[in-house]
Backbone as XML, in Angstrom:
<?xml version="1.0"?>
<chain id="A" units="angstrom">
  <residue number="1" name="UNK">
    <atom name="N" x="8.874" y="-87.190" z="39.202"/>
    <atom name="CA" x="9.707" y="-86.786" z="38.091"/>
    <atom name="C" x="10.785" y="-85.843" z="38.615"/>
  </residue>
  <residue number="2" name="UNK">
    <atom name="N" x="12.323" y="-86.028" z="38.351"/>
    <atom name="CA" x="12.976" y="-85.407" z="38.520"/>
    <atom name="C" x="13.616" y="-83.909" z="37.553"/>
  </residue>
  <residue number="3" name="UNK">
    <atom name="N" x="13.505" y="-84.807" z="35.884"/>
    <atom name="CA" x="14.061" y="-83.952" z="34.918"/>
    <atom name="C" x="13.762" y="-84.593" z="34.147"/>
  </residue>
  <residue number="4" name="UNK">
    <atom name="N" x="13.828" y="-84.068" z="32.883"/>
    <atom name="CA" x="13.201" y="-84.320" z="31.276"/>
    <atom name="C" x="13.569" y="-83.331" z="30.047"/>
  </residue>
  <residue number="5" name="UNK">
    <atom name="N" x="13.601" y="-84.170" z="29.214"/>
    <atom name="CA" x="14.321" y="-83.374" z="27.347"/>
    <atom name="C" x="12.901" y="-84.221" z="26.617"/>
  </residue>
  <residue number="6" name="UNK">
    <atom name="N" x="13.460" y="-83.526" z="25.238"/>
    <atom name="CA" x="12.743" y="-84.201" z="24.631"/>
    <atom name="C" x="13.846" y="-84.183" z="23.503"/>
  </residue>
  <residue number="7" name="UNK">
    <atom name="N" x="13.826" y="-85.437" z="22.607"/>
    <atom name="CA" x="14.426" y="-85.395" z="21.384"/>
    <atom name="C" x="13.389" y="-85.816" z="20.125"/>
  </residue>
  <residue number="8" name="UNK">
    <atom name="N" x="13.962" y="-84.814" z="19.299"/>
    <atom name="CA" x="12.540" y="-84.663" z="18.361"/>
    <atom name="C" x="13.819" y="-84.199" z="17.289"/>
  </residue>
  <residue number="9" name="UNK">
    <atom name="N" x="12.688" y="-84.348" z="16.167"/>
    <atom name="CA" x="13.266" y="-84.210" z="14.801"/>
    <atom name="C" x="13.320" y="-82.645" z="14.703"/>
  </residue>
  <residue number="10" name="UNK">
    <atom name="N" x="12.556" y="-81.749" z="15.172"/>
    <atom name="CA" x="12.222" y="-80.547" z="15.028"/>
    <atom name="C" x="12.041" y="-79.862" z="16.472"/>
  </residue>
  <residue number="11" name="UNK">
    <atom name="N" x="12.520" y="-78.483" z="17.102"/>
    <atom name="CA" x="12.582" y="-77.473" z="17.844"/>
    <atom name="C" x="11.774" y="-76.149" z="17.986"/>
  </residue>
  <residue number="12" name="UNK">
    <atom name="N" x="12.627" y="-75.729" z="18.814"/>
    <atom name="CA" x="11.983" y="-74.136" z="18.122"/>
    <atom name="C" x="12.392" y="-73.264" z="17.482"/>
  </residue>
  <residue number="13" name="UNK">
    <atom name="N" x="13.291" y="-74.271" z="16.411"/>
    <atom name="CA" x="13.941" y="-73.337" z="15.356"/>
    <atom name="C" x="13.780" y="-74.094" z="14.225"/>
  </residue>
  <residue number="14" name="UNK">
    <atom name="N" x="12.522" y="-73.400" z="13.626"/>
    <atom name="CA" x="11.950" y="-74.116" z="12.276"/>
    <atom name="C" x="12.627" y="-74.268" z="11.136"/>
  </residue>
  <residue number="15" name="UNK">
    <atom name="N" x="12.709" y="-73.224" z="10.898"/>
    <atom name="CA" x="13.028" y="-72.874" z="9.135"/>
    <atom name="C" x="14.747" y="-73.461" z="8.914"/>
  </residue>
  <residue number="16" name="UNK">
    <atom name="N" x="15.068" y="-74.954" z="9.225"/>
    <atom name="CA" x="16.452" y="-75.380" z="9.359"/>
    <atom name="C" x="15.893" y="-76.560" z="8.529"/>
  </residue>
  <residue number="17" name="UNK">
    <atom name="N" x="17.471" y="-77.104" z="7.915"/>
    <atom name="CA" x="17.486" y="-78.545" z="7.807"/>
    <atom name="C" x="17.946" y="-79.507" z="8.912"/>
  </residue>
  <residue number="18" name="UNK">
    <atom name="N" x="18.600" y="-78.587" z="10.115"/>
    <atom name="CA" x="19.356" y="-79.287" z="11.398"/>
    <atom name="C" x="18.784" y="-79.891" z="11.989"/>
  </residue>
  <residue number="19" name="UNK">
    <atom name="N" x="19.078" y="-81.461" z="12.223"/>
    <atom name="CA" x="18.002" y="-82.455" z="12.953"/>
    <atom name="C" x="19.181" y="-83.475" z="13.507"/>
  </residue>
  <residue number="20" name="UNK">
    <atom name="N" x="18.518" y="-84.351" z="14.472"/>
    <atom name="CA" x="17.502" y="-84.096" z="15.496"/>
    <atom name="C" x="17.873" y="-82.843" z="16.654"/>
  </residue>
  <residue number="21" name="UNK">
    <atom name="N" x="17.145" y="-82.644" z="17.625"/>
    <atom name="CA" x="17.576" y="-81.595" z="18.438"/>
    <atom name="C" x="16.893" y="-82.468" z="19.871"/>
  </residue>
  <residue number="22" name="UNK">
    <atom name="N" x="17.305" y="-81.459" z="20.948"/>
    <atom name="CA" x="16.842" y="-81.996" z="21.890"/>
    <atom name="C" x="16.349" y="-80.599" z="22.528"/>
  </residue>
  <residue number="23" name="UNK">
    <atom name="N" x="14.988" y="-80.592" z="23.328"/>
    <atom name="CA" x="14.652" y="-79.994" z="23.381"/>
    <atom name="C" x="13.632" y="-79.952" z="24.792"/>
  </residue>
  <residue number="24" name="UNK">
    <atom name="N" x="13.289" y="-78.745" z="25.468"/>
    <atom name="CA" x="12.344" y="-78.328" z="26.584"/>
    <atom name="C" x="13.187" y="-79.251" z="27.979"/>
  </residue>
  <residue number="25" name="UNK">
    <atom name="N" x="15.101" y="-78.973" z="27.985"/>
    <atom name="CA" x="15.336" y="-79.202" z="28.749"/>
    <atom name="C" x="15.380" y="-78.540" z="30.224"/>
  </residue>
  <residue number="26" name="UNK">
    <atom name="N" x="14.469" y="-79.416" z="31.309"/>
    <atom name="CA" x="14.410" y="-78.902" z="32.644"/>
    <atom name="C" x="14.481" y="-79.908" z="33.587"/>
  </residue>
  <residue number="27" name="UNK">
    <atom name="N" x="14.729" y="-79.312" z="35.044"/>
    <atom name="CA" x="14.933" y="-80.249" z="35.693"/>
    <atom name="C" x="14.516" y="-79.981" z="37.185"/>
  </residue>
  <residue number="28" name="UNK">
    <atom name="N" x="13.455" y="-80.082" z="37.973"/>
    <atom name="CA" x="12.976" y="-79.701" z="38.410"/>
    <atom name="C" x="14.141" y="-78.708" z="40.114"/>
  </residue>
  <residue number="29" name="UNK">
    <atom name="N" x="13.883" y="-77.935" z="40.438"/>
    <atom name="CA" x="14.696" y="-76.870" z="41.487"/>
    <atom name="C" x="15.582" y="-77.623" z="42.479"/>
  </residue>
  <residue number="30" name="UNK">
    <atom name="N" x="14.523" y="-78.166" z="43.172"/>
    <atom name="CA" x="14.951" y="-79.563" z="44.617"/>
    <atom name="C" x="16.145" y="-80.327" z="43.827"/>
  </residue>
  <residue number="31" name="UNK">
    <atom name="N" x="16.487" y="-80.785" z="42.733"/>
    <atom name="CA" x="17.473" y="-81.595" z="42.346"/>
    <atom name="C" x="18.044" y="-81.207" z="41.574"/>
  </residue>
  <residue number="32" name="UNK">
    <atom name="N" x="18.200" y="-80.223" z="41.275"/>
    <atom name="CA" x="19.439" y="-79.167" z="40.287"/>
    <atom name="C" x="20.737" y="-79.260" z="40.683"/>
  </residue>
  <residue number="33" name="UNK">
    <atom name="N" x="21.526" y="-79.694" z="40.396"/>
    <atom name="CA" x="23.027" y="-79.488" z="40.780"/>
    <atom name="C" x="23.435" y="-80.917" z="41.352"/>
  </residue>
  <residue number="34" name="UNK">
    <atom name="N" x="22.820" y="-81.875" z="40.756"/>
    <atom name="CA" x="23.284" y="-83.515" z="40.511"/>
    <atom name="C" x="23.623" y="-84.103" z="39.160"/>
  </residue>
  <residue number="35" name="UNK">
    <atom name="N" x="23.735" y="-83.017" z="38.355"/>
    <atom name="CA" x="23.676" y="-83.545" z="36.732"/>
    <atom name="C" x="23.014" y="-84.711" z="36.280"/>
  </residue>
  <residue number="36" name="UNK">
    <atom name="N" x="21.611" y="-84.379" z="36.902"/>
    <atom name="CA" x="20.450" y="-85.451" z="36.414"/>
    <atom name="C" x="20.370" y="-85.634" z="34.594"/>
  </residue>
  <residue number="37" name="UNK">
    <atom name="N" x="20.350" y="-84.285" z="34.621"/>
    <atom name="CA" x="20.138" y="-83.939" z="32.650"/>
    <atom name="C" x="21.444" y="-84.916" z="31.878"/>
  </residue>
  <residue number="38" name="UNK">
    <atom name="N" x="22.215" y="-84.753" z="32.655"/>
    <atom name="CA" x="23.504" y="-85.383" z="32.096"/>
    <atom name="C" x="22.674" y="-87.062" z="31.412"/>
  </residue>
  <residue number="39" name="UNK">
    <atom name="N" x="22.430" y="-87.607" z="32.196"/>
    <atom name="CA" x="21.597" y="-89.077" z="31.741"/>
    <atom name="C" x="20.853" y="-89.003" z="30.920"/>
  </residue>
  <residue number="40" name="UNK">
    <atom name="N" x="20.026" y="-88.144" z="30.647"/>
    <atom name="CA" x="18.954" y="-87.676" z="29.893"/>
    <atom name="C" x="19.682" y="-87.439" z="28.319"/>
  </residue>
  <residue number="41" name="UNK">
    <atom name="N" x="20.464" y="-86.622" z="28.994"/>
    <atom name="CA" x="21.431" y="-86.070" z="27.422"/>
    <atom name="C" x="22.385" y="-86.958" z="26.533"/>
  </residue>
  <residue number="42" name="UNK">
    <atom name="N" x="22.792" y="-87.863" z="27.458"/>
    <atom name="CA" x="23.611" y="-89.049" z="27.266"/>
    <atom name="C" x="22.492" y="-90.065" z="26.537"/>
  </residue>
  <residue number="43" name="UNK">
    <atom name="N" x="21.336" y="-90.324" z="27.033"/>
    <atom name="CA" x="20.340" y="-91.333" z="26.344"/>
    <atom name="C" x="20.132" y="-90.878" z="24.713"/>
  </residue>
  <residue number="44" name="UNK">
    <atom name="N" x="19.963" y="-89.401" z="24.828"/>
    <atom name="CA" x="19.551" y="-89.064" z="23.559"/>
    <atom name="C" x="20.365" y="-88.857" z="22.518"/>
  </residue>
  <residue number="45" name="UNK">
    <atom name="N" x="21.714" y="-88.825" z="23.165"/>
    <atom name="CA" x="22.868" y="-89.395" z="22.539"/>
    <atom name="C" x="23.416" y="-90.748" z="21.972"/>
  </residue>
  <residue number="46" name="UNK">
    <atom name="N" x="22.647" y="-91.372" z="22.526"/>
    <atom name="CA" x="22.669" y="-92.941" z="22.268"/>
    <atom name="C" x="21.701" y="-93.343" z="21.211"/>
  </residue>
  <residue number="47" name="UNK">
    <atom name="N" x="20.318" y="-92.481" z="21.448"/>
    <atom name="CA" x="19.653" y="-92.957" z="20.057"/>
    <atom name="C" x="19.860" y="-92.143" z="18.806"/>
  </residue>
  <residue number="48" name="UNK">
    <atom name="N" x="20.173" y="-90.834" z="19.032"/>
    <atom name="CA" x="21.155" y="-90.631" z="17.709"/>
    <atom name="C" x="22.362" y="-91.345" z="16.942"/>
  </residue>
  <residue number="49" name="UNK">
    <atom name="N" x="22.935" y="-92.187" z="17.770"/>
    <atom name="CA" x="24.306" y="-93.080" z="17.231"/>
    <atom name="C" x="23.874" y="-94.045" z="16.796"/>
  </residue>
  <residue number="50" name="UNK">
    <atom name="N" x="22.484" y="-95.148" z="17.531"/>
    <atom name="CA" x="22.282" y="-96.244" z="16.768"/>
    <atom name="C" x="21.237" y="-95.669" z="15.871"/>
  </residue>
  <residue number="51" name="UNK">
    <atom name="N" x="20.857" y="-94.550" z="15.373"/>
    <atom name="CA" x="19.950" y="-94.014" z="14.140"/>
    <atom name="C" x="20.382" y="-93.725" z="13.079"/>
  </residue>
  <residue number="52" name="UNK">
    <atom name="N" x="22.446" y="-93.822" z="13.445"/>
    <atom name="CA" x="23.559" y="-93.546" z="12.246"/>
    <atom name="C" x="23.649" y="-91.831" z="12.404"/>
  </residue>
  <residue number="53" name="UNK">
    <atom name="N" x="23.058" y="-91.355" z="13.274"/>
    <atom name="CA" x="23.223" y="-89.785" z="13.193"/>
    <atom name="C" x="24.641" y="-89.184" z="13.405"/>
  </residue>
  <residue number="54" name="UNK">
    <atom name="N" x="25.212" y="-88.158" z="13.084"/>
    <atom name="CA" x="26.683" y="-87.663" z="13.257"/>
    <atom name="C" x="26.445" y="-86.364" z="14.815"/>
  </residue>
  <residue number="55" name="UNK">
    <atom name="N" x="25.131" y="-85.651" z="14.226"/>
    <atom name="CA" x="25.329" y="-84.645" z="15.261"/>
    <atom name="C" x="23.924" y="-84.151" z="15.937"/>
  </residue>
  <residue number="56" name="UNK">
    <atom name="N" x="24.094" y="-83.592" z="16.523"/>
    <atom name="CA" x="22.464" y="-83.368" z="17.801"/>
    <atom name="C" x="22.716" y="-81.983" z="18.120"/>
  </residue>
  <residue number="57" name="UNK">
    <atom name="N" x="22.019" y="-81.420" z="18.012"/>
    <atom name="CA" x="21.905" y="-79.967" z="17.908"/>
    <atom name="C" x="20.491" y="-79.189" z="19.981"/>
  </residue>
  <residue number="58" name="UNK">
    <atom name="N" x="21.061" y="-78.133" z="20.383"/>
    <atom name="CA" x="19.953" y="-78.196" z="21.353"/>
    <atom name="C" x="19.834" y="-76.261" z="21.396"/>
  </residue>
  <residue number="59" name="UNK">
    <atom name="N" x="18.662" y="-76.068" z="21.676"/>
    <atom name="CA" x="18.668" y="-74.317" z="21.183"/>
    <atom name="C" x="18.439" y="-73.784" z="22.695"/>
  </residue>
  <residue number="60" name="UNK">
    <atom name="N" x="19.114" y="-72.822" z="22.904"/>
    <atom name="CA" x="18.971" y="-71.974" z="23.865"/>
    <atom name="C" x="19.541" y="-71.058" z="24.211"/>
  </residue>
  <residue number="61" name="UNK">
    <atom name="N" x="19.392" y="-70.058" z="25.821"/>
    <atom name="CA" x="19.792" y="-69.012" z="25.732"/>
    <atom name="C" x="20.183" y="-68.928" z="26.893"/>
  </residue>
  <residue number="62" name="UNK">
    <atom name="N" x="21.097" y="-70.177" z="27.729"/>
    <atom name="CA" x="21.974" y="-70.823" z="28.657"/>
    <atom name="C" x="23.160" y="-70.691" z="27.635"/>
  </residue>
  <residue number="63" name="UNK">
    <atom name="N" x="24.259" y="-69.958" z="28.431"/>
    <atom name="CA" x="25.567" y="-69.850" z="28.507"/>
    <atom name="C" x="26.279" y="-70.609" z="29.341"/>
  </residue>
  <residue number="64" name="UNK">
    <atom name="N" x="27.419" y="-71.369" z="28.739"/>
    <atom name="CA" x="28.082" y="-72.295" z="29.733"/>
    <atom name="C" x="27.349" y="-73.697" z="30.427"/>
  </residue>
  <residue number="65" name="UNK">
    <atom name="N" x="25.905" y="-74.169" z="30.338"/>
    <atom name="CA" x="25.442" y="-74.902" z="30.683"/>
    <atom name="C" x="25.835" y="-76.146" z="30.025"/>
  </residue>
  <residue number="66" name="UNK">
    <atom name="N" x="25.414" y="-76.252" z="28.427"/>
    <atom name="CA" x="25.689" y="-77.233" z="27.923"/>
    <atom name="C" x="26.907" y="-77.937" z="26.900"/>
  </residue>
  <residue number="67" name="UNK">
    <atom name="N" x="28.007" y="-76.587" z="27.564"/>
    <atom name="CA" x="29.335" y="-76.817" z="27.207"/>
    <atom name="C" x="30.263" y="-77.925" z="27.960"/>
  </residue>
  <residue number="68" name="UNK">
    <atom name="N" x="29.657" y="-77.643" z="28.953"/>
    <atom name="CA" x="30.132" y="-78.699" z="30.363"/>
    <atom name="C" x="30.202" y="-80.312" z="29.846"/>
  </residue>
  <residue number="69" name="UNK">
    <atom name="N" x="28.583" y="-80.308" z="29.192"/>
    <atom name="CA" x="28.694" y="-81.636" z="28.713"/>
    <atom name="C" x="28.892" y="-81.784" z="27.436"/>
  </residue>
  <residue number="70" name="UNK">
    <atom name="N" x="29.709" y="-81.510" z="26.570"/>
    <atom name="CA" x="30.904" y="-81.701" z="25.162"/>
    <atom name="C" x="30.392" y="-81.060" z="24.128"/>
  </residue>
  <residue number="71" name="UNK">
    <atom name="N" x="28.841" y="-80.127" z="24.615"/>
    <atom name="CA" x="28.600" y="-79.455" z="23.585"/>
    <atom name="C" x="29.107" y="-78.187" z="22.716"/>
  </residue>
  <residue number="72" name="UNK">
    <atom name="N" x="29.068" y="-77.386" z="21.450"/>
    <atom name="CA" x="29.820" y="-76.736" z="21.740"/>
    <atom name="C" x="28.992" y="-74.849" z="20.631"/>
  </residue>
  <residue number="73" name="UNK">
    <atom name="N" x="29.135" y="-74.506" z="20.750"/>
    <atom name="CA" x="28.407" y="-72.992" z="20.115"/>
    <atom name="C" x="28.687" y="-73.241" z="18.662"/>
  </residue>
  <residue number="74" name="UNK">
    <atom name="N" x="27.497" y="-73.378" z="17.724"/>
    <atom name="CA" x="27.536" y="-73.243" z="16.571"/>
    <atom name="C" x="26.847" y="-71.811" z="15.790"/>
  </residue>
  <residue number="75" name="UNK">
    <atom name="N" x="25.928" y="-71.821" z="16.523"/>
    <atom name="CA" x="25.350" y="-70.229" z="15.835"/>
    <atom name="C" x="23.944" y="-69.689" z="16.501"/>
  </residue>
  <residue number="76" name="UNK">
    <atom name="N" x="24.281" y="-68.518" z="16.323"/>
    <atom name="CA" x="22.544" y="-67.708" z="16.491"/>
    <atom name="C" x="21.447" y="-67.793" z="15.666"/>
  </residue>
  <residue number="77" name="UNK">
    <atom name="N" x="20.403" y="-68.251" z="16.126"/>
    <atom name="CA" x="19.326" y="-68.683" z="14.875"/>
    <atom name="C" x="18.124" y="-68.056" z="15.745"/>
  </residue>
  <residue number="78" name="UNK">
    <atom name="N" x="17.047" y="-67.725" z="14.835"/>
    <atom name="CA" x="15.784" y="-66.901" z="15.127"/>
    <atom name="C" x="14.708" y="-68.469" z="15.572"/>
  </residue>
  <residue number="79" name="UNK">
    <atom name="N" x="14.290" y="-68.638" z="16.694"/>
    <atom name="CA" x="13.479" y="-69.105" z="17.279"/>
    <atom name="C" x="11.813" y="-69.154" z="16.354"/>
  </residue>
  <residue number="80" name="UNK">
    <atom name="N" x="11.173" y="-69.736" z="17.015"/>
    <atom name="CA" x="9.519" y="-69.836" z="16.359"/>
    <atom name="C" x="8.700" y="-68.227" z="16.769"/>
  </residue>
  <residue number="81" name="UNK">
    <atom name="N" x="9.762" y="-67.559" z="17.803"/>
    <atom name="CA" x="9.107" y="-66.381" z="18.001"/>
    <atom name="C" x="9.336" y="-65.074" z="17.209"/>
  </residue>
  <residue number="82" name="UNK">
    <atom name="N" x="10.814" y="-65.325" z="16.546"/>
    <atom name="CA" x="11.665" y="-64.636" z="15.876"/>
    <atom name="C" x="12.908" y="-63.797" z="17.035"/>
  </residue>
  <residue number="83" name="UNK">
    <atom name="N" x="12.866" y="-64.418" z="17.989"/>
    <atom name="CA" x="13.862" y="-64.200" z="19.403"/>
    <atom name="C" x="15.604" y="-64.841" z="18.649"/>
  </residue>
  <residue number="84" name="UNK">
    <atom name="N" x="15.915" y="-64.245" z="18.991"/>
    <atom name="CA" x="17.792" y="-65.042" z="19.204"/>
    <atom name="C" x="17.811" y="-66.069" z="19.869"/>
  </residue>
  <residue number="85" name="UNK">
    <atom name="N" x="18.189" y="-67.159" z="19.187"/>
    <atom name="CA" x="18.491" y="-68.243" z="20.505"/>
    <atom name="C" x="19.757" y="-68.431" z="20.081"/>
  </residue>
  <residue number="86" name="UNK">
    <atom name="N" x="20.832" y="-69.155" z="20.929"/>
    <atom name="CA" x="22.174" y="-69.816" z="20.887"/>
    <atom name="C" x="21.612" y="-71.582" z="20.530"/>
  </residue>
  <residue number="87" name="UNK">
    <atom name="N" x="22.092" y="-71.807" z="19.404"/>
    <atom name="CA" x="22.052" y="-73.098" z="18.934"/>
    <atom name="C" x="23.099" y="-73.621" z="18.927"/>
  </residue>
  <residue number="88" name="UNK">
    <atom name="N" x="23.718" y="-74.971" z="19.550"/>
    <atom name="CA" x="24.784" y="-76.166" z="20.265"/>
    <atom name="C" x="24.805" y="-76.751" z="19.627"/>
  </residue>
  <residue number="89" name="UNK">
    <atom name="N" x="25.791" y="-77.843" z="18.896"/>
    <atom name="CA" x="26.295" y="-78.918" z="18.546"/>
    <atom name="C" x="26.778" y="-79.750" z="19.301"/>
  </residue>
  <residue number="90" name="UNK">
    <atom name="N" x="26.912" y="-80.864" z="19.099"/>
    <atom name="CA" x="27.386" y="-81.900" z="19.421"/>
    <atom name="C" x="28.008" y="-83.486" z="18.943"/>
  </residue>
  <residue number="91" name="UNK">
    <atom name="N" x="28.819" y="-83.504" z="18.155"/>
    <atom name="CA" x="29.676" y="-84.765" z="17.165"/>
    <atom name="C" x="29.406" y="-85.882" z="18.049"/>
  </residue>
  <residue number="92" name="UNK">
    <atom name="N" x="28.420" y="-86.553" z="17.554"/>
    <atom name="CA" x="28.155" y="-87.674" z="18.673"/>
    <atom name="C" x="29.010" y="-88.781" z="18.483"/>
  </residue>
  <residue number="93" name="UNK">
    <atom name="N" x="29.598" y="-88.748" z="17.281"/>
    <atom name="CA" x="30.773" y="-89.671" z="16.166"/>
    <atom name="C" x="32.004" y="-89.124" z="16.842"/>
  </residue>
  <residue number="94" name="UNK">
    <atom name="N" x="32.406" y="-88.397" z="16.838"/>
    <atom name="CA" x="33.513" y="-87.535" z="17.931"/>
    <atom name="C" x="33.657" y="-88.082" z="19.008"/>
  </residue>
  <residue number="95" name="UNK">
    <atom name="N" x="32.553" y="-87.693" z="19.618"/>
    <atom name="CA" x="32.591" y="-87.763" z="21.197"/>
    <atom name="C" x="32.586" y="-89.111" z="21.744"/>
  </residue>
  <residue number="96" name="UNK">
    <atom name="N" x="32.230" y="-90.217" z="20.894"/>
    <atom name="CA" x="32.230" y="-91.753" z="21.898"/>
    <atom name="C" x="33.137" y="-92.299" z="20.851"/>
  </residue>
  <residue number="97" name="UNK">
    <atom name="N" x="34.392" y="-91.080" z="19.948"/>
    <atom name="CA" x="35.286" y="-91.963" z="20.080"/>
    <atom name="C" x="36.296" y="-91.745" z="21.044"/>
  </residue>
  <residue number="98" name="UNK">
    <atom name="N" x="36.300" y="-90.184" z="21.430"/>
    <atom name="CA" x="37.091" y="-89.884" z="22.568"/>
    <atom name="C" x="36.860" y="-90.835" z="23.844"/>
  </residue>
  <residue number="99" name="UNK">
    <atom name="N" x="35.533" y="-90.948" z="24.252"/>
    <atom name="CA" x="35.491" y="-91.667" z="24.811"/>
    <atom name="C" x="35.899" y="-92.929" z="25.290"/>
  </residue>
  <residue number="100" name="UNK">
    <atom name="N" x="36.184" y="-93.303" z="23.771"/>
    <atom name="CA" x="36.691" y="-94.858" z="24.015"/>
    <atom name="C" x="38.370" y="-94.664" z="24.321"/>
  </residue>
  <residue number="101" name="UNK">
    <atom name="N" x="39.134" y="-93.806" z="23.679"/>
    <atom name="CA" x="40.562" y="-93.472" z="23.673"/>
    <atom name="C" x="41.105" y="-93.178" z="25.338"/>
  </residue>
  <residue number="102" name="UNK">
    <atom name="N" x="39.638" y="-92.386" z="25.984"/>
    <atom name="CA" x="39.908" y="-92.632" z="27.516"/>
    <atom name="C" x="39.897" y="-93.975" z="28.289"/>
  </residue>
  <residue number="103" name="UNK">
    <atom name="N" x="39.022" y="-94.449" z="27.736"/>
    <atom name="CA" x="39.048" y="-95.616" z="28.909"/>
    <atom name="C" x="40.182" y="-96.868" z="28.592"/>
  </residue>
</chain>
């Protein structure tokens, strides 16, 4: 195993209506800095679009990590611990139409 997410209806930020999320992203040390996650993040992007979903949400307390890949800062929300986390968006309707306008 190199790296792994999970996409789930629910996180570690309960008390929301915001769904789906992706979540317990890691990737193991030895292969960090190949944008393995990138594939990972991209898949779970794909089954949000054919599920009709608009947006994908991912919680954490990485700065600059998951901006790289088109995500973008929506807000501070209290975790399952009652901790601060930084919660991400992502217009998955947005983003693969830009996509297409590039190629």
């Amino acid at each position: 195993m190199i790296s792994f997410c999970t996409f789930a209806e629910k996180d570690d930020i309960q008390l929301t209506d915001l769904t789906p999320w992706i979540g317990w992203v890691y990737t193991f040390p030895c292969y960090r800095g190949h944008r393995y996650i990138e594939k990972l993040l991209n898949h779970a992007e794909r089954l949000a679009e054919e599920a009709g979903i608009k947006n994908i949400y991912i919680s954490t307390n990485h700065c600059g990590l998951y901006e790289k890949y088109g995500y973008q800062f929506f807000k501070i929300m209290k975790d399952i611990d009652g901790e601060d986390s930084r919660v991400y968006v992502k217009n998955i309707v947005l983003s693969h139409l830009e996509k297409k306008k590039e190629a």
